[in-house]
N, CA, C and O atoms as CSV, one atom per row, in Angstrom:
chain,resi,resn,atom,element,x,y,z
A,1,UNK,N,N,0.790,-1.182,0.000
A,1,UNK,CA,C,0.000,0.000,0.000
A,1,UNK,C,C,0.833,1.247,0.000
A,1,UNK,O,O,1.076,2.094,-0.860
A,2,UNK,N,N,1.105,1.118,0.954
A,2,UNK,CA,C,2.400,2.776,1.393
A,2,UNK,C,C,1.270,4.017,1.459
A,2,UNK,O,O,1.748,5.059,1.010
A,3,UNK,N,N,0.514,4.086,1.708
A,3,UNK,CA,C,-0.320,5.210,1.888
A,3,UNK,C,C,1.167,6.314,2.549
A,3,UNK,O,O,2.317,5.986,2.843
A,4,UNK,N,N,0.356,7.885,2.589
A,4,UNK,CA,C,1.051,8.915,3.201
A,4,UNK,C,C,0.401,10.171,3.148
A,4,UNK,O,O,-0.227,10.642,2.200
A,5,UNK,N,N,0.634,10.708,4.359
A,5,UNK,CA,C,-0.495,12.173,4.176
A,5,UNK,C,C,0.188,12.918,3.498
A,5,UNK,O,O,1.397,13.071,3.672
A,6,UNK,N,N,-0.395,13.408,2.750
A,6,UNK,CA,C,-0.244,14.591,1.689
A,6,UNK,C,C,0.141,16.502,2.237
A,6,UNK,O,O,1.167,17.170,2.110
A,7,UNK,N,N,-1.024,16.790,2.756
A,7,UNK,CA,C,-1.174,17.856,2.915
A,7,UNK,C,C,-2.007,17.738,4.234
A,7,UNK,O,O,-2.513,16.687,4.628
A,8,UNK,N,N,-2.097,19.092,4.944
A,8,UNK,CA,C,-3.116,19.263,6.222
A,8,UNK,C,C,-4.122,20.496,5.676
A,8,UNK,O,O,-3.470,21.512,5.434
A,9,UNK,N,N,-5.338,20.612,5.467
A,9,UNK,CA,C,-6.056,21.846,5.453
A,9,UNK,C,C,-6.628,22.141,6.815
A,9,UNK,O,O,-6.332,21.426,7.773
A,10,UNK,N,N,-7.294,22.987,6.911
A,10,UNK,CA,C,-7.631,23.947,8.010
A,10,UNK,C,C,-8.742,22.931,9.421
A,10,UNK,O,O,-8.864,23.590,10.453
A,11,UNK,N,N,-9.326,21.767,9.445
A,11,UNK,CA,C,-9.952,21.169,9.787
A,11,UNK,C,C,-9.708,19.806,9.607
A,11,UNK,O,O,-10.240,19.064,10.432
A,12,UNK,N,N,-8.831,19.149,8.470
A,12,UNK,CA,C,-8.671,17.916,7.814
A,12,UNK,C,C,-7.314,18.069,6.880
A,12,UNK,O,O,-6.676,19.025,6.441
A,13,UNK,N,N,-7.214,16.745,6.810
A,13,UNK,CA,C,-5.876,16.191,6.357
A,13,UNK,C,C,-6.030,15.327,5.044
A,13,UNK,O,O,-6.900,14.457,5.044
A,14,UNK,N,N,-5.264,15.505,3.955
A,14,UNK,CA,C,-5.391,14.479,2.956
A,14,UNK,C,C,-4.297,13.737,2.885
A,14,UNK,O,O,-3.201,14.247,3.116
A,15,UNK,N,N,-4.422,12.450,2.563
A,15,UNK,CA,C,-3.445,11.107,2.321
A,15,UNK,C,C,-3.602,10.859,0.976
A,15,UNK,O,O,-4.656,11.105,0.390
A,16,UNK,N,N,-2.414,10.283,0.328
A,16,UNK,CA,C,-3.185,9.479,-1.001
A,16,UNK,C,C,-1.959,7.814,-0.795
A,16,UNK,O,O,-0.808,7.539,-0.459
A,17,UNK,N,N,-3.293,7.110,-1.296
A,17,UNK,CA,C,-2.765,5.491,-1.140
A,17,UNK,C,C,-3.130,5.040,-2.709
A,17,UNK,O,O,-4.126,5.333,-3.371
A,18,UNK,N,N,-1.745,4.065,-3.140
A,18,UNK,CA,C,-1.797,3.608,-4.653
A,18,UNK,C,C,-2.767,2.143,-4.041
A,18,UNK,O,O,-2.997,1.472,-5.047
A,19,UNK,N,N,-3.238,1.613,-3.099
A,19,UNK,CA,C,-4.146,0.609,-3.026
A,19,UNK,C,C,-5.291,0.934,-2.359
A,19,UNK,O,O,-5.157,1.509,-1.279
A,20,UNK,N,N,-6.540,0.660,-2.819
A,20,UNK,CA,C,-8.158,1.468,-2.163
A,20,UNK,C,C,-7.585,0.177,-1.364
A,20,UNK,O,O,-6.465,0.664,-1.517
A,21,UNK,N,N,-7.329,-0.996,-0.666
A,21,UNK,CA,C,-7.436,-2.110,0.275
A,21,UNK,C,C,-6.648,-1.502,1.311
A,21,UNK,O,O,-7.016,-1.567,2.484
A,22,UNK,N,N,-5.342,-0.776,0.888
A,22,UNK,CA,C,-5.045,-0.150,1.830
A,22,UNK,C,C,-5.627,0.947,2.435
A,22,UNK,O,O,-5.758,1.019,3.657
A,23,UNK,N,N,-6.030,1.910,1.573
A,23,UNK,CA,C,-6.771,2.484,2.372
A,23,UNK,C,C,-7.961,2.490,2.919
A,23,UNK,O,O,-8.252,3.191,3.888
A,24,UNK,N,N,-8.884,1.559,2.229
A,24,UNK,CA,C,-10.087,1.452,3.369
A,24,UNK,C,C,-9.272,1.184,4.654
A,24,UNK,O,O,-9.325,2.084,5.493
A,25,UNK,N,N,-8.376,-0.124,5.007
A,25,UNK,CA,C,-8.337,-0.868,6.136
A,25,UNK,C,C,-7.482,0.911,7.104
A,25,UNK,O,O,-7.628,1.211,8.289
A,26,UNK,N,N,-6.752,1.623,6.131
A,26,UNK,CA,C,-6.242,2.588,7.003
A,26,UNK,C,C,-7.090,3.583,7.646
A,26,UNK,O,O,-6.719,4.266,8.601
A,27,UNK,N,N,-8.090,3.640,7.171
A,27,UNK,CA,C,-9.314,4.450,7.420
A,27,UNK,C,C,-10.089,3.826,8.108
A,27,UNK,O,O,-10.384,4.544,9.063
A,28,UNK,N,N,-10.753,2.575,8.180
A,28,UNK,CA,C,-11.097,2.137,9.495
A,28,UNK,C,C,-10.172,2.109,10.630
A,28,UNK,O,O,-10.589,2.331,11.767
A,29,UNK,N,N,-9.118,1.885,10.427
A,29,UNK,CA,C,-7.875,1.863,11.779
A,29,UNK,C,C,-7.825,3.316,11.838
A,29,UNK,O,O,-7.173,3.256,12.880
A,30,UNK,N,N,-7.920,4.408,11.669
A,30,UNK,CA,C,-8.232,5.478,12.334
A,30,UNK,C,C,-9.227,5.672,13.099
A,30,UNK,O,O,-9.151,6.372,14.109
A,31,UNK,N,N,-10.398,5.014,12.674
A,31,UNK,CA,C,-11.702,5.374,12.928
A,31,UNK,C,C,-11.766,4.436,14.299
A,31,UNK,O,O,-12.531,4.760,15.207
A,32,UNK,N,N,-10.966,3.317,14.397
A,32,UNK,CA,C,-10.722,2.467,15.721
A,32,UNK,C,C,-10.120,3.231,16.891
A,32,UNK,O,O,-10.568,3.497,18.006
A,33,UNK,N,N,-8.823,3.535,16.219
A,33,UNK,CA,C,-7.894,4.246,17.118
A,33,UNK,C,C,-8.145,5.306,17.705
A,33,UNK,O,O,-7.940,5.462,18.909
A,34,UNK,N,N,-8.700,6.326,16.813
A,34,UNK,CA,C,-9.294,7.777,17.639
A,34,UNK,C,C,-10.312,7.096,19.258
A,34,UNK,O,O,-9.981,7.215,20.438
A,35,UNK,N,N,-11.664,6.356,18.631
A,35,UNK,CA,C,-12.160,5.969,19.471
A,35,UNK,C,C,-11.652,4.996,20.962
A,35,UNK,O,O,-12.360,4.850,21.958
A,36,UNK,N,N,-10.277,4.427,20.769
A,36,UNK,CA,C,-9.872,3.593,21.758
A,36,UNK,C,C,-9.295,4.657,22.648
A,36,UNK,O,O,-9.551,4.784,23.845
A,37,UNK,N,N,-8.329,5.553,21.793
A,37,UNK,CA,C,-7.612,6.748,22.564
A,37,UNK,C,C,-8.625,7.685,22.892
A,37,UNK,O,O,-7.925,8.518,23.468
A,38,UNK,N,N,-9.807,8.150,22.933
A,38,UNK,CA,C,-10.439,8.865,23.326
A,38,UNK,C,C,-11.912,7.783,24.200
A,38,UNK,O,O,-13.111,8.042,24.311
A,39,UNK,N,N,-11.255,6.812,24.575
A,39,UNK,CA,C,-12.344,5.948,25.738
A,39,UNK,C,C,-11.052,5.880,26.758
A,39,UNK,O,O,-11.310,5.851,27.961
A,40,UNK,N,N,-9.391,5.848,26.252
A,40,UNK,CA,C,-8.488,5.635,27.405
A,40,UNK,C,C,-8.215,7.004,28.126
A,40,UNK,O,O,-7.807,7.008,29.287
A,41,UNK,N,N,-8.499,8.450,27.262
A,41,UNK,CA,C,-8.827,9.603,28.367
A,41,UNK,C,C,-9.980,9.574,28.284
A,41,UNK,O,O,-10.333,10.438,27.481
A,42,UNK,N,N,-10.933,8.951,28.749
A,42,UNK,CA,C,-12.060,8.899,29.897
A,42,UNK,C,C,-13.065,10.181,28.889
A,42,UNK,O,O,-13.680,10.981,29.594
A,43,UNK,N,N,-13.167,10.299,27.843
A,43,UNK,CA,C,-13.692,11.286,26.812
A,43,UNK,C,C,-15.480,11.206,26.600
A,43,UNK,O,O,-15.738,10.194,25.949
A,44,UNK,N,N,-16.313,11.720,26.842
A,44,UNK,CA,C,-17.620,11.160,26.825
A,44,UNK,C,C,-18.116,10.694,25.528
A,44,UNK,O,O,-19.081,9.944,25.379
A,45,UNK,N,N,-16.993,11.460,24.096
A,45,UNK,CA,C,-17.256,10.701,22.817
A,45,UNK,C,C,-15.969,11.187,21.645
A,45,UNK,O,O,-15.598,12.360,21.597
A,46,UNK,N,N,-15.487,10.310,20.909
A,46,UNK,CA,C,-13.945,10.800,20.599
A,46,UNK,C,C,-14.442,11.881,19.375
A,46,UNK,O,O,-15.620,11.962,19.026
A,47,UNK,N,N,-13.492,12.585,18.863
A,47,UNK,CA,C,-13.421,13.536,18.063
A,47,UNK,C,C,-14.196,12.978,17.172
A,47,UNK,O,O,-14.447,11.776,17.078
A,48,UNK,N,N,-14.730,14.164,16.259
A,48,UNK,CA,C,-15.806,13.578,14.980
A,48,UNK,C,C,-15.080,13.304,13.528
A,48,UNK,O,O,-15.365,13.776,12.427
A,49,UNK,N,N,-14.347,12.650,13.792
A,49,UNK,CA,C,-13.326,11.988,12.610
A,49,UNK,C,C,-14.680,11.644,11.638
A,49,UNK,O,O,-15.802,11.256,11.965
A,50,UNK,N,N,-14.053,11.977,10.199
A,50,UNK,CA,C,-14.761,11.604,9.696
A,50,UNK,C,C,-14.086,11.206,7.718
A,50,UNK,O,O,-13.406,12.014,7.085
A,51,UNK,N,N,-14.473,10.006,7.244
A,51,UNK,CA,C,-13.420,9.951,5.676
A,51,UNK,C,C,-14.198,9.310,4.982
A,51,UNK,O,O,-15.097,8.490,5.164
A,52,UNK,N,N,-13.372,10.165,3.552
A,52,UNK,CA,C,-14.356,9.674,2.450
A,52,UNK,C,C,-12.956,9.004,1.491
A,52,UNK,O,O,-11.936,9.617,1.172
A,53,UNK,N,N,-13.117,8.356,1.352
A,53,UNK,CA,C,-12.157,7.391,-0.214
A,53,UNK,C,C,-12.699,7.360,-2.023
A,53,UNK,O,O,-13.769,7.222,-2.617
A,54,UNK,N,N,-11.768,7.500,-2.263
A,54,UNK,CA,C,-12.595,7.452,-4.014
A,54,UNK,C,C,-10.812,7.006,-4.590
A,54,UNK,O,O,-9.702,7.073,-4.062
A,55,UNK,N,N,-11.191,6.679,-5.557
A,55,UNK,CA,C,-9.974,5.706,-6.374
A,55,UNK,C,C,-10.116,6.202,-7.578
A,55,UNK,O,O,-11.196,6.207,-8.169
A,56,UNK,N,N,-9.034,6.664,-8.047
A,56,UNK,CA,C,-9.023,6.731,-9.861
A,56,UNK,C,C,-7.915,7.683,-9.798
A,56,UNK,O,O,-7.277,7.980,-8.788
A,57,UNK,N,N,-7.733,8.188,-11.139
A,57,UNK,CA,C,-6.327,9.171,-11.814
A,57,UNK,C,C,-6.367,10.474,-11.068
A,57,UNK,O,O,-7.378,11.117,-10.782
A,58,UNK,N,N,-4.912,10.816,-10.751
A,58,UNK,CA,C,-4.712,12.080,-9.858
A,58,UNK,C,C,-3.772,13.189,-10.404
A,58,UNK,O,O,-2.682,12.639,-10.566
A,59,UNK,N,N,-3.692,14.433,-10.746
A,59,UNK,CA,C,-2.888,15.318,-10.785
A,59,UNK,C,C,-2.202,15.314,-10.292
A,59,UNK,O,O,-2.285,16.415,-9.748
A,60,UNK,N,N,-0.798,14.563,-9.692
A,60,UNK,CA,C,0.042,14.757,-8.987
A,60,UNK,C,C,1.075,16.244,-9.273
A,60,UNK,O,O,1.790,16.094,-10.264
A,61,UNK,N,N,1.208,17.304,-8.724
A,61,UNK,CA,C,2.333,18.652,-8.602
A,61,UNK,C,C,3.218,18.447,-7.296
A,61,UNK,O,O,2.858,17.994,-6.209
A,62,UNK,N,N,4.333,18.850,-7.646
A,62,UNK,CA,C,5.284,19.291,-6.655
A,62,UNK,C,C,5.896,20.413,-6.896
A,62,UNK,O,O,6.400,20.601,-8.003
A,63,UNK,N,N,5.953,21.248,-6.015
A,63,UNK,CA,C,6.357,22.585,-6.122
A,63,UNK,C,C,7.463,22.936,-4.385
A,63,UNK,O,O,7.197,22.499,-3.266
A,64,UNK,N,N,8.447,23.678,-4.716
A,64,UNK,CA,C,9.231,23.888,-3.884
A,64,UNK,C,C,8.838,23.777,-2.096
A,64,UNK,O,O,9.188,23.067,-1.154
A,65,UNK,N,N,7.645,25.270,-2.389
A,65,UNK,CA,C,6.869,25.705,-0.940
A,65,UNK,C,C,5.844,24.829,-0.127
A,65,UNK,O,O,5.585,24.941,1.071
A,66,UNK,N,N,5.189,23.719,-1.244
A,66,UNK,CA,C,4.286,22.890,-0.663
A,66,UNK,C,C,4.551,21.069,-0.954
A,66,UNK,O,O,3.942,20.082,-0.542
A,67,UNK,N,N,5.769,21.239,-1.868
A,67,UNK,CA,C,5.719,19.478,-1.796
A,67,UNK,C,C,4.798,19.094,-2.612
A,67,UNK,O,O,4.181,19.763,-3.441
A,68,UNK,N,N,4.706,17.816,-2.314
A,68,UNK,CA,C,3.497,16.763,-3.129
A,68,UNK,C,C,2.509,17.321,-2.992
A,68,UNK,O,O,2.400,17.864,-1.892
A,69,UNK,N,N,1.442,17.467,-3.867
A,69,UNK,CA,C,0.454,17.498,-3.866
A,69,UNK,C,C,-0.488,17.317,-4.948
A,69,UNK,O,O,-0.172,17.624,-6.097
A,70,UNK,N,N,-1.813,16.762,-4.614
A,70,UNK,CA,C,-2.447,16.290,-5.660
A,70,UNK,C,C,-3.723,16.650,-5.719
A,70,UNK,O,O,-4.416,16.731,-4.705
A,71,UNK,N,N,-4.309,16.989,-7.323
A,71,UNK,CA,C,-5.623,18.003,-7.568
A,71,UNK,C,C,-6.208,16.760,-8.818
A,71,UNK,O,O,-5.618,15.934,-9.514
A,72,UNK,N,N,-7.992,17.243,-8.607
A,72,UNK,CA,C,-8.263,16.971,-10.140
A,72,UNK,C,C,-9.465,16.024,-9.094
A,72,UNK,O,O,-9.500,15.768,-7.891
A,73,UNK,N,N,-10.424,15.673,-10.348
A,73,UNK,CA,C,-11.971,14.664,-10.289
A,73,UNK,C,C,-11.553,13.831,-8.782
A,73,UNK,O,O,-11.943,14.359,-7.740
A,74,UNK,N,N,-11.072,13.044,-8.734
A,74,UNK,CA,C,-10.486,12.114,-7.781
A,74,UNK,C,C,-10.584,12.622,-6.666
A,74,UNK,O,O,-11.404,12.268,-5.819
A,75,UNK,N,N,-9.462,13.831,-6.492
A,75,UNK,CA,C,-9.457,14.400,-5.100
A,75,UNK,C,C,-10.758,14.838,-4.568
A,75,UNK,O,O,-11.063,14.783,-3.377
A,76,UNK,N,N,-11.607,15.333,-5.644
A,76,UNK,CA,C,-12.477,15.924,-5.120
A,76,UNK,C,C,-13.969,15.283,-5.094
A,76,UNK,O,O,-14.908,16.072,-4.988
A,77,UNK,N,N,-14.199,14.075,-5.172
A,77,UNK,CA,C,-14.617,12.838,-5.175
A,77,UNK,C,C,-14.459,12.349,-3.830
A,77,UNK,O,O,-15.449,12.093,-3.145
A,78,UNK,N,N,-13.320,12.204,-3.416
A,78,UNK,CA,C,-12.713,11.860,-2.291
A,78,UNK,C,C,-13.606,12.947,-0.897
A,78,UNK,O,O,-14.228,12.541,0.085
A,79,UNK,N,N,-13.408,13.991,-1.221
A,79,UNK,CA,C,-13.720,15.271,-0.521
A,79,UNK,C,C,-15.153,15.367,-0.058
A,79,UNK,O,O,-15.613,15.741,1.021
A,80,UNK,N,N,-15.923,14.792,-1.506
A,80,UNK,CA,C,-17.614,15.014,-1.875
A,80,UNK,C,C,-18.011,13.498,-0.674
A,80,UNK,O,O,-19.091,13.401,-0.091
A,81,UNK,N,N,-16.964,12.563,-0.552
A,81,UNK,CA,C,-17.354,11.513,0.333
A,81,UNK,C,C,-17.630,11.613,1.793
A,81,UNK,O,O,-18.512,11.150,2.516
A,82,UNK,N,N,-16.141,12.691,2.074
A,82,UNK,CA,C,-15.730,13.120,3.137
A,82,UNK,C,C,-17.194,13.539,3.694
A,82,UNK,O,O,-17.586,13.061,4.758
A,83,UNK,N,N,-17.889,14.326,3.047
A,83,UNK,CA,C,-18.687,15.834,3.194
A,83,UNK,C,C,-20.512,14.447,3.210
A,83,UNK,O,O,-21.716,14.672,3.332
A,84,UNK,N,N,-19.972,13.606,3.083
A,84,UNK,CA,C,-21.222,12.425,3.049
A,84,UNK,C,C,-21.634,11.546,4.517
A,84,UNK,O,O,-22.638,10.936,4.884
A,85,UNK,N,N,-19.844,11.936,5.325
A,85,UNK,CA,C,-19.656,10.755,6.275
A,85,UNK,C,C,-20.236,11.822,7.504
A,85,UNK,O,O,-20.349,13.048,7.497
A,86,UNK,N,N,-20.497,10.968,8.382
A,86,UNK,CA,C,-20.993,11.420,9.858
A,86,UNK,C,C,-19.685,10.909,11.141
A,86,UNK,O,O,-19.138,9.828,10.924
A,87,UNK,N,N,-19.395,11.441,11.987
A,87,UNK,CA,C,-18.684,11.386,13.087
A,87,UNK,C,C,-18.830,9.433,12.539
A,87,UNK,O,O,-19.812,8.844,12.087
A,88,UNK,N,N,-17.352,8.882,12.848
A,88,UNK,CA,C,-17.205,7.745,13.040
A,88,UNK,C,C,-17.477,6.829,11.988
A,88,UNK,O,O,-17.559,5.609,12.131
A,89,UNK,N,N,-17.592,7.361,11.091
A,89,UNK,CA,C,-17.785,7.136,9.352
A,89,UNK,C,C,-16.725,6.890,8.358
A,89,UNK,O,O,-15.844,7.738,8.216
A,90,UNK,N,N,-16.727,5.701,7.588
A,90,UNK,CA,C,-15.895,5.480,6.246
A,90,UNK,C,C,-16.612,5.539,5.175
A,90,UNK,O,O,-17.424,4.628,5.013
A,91,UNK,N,N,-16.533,6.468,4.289
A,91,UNK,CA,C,-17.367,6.200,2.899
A,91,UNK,C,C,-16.988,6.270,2.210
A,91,UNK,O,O,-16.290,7.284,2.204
A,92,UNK,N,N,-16.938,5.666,1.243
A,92,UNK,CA,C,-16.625,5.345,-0.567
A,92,UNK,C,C,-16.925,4.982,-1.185
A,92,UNK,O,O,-17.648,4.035,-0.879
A,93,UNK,N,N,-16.754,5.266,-2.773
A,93,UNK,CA,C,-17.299,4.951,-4.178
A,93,UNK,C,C,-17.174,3.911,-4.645
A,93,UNK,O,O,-16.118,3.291,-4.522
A,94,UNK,N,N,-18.059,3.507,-5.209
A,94,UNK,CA,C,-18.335,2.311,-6.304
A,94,UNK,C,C,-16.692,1.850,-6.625
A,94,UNK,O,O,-16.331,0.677,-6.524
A,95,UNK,N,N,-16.037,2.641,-6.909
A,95,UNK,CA,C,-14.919,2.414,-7.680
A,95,UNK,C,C,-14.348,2.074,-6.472
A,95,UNK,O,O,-14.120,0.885,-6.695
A,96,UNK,N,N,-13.943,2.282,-5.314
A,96,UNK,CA,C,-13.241,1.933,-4.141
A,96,UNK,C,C,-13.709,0.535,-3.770
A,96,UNK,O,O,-13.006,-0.407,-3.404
A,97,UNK,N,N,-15.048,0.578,-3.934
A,97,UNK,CA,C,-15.877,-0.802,-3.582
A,97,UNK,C,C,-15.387,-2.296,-4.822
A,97,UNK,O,O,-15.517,-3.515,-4.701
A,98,UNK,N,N,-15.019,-1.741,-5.538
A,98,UNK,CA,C,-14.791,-2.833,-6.853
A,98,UNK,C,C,-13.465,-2.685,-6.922
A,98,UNK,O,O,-13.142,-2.840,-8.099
A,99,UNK,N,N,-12.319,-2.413,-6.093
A,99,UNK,CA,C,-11.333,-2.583,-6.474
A,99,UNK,C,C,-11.100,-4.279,-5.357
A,99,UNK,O,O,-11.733,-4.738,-4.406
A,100,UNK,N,N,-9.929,-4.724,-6.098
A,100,UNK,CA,C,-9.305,-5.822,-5.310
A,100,UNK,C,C,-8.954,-5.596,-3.894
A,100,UNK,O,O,-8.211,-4.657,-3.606
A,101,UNK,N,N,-9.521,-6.534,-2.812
A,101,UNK,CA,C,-8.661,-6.917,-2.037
A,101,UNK,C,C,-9.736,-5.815,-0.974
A,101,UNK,O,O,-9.304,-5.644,0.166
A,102,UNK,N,N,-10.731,-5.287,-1.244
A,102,UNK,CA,C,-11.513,-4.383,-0.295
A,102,UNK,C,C,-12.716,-5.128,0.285
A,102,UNK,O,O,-13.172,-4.848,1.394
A,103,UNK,N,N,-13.162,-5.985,-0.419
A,103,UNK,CA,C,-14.612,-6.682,0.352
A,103,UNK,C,C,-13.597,-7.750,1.296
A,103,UNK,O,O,-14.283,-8.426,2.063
A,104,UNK,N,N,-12.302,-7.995,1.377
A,104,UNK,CA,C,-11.956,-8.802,2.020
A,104,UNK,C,C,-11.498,-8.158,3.487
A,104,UNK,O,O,-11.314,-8.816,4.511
A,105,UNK,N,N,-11.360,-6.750,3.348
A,105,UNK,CA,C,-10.469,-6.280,4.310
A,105,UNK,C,C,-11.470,-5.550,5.213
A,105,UNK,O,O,-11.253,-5.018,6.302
A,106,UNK,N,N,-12.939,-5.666,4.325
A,106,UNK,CA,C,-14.212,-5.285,5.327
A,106,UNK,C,C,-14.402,-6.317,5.835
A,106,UNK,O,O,-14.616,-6.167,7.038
A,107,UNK,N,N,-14.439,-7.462,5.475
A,107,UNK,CA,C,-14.651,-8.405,5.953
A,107,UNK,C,C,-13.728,-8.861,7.416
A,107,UNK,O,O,-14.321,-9.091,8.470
A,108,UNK,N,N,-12.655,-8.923,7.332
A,108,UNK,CA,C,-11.854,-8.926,7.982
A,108,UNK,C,C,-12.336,-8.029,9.252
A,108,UNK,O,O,-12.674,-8.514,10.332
A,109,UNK,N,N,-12.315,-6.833,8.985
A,109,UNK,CA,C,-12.579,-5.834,10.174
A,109,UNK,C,C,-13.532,-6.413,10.510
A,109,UNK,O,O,-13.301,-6.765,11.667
A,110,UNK,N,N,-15.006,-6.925,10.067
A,110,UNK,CA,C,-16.206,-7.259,11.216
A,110,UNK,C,C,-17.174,-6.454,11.269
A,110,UNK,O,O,-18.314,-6.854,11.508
A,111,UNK,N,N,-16.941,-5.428,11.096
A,111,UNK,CA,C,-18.149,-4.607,10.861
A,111,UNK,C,C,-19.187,-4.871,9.415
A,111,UNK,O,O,-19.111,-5.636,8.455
A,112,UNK,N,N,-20.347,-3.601,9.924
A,112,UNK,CA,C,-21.418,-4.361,8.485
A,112,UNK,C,C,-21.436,-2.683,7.632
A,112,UNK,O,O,-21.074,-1.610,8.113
A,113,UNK,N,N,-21.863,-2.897,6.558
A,113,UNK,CA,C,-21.565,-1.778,5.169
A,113,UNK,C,C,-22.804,-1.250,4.802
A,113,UNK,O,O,-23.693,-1.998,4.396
A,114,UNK,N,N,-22.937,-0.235,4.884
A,114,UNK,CA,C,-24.413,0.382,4.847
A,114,UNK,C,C,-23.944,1.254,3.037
A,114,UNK,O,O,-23.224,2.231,2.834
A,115,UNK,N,N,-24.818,0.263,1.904
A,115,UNK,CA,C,-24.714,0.882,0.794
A,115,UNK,C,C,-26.112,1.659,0.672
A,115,UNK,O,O,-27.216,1.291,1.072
A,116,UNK,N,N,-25.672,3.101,-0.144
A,116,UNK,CA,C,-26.528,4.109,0.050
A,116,UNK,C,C,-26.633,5.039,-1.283
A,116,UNK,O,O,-25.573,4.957,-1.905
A,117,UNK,N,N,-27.453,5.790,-1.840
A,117,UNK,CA,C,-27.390,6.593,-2.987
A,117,UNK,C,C,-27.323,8.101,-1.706
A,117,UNK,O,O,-27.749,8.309,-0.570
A,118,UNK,N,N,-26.622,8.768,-2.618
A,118,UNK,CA,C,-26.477,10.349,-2.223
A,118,UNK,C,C,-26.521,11.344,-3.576
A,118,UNK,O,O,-26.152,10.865,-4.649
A,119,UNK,N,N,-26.829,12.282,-3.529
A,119,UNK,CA,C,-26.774,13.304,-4.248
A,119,UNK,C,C,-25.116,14.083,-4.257
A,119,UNK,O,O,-24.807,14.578,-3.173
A,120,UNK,N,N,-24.423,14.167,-5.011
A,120,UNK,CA,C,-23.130,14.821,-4.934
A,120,UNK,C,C,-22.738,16.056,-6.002
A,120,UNK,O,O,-22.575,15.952,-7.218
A,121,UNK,N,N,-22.651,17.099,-5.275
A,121,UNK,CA,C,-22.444,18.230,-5.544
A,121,UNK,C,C,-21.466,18.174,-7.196
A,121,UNK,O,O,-20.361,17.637,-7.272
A,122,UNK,N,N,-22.085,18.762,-8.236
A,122,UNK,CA,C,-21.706,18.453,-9.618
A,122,UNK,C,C,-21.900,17.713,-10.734
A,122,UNK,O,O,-21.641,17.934,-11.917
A,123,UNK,N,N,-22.641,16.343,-9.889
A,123,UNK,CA,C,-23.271,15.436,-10.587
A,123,UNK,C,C,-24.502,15.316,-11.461
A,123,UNK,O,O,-24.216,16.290,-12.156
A,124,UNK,N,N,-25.557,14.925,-11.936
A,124,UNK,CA,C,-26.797,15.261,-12.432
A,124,UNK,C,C,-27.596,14.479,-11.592
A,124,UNK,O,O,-28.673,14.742,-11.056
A,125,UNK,N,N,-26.661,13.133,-11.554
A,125,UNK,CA,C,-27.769,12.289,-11.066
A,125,UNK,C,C,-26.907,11.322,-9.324
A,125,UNK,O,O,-25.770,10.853,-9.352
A,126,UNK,N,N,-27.684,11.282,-8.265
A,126,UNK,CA,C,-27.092,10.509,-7.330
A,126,UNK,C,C,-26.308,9.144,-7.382
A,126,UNK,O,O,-26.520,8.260,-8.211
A,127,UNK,N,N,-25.475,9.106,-6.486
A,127,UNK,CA,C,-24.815,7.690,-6.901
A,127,UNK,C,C,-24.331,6.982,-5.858
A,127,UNK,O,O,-24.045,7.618,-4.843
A,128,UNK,N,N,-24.146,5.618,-5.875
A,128,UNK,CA,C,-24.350,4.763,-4.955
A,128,UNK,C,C,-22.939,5.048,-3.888
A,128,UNK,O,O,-21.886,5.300,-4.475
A,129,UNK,N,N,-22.919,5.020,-2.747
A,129,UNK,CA,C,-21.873,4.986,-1.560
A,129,UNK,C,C,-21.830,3.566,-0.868
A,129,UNK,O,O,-22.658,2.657,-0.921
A,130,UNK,N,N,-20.530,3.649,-0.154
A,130,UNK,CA,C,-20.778,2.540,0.649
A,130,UNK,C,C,-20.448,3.433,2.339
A,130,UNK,O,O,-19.698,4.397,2.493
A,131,UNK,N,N,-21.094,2.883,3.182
A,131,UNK,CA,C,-20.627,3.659,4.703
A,131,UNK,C,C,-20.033,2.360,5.671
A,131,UNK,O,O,-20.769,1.375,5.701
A,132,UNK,N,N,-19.021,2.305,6.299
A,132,UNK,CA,C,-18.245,1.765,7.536
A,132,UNK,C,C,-18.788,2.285,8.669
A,132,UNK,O,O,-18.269,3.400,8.708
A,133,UNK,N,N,-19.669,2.172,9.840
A,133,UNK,CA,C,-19.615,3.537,10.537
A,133,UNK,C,C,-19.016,2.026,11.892
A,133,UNK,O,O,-19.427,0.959,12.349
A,134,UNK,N,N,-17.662,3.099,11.997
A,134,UNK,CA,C,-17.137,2.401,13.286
A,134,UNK,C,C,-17.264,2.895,15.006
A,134,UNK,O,O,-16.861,3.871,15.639
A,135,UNK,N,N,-17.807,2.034,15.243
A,135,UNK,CA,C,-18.343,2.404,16.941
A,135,UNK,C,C,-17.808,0.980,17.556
A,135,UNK,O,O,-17.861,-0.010,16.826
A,136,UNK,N,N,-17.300,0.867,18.872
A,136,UNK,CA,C,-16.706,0.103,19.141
A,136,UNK,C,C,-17.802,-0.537,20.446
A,136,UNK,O,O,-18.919,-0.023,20.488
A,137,UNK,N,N,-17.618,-1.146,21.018
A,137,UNK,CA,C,-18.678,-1.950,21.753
A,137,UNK,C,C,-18.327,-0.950,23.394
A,137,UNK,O,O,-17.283,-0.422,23.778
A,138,UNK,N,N,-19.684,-1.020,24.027
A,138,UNK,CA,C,-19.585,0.021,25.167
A,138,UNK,C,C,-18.847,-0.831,26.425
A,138,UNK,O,O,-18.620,-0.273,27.499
C-alpha cells in the first residue's frame, strides 16, 4: 500500500494510497484508534473523525513551498465523500468498492456496510456509496 499524508487543510488532512485495500483498512484503523484513545482519556465521545475514499487518476504537482500534492476529479470525489460521512464514518465509491482486495479487508474488520445513494455536488444524477460507521462496543 504505502499510503502517506499529503497535505493538512484547516480542519482535515489528505493522504493518497496507490491501493483502495489499503486504504479502506487505514481508514477504518483510524476510525478504531481515535475511538480507543479517546475511551483511554475517559472522553464522553472521541473527536468527529470523519473519511471519504474514491480511487481513480490524480494530478500529482510538486512545487518547492508545498511538496506533493495532488488536484483533479479524484481528489475531489474523495472530498464530496468526506462531506457524506458522519462522526465515526468510512465512505466510498463504487470504484473503491470494486477494487481488489476491499470486500476482504471489510470483511476482515467485522463490521457491516451500509450501501446508500447520495446526491453529490456536480453530478446530475445521485450515486451509490458505501458507509463503515465504526463504533466500538460500550
Amino acid at each position: 500500500g504505502g499510503g502517506a499524508r499529503v497535505k493538512t487543510l484547516v480542519e482535515a488532512w489528505m493522504a493518497a494510497c496507490v491501493d483502495p485495500a489499503e486504504g479502506v483498512s487505514a481508514a477504518i484503523a483510524m476510525q478504531v484508534d481515535c475511538q480507543v484513545c479517546a475511551a483511554g482519556l475517559d472522553m464522553a465521545e472521541p473527536p468527529g473523525l470523519k473519511v471519504g475514499l474514491h480511487f481513480g487518476p490524480a494530478m500529482a504537482v510538486h512545487t518547492e513551498q508545498a511538496g506533493l500534492d495532488y488536484f483533479g476529479g479524484t481528489v475531489n470525489m474523495a472530498a464530496r465523500c468526506e462531506g457524506k460521512a458522519k462522526r465515526g464514518d468510512v465512505v466510498w465509491t463504487a470504484a473503491v468498492e470494486a477494487a481488489p482486495g476491499v470486500g476482504d479487508r471489510v470483511s476482515a474488520w467485522g463490521g457491516g456496510v451500509e450501501r446508500f445513494t447520495a446526491d453529490i455536488k456536480g453530478l446530475p444524477d445521485p450515486i451509490v456509496l458505501h458507509r463503515a460507521s465504526v463504533k466500538l462496543p460500550s
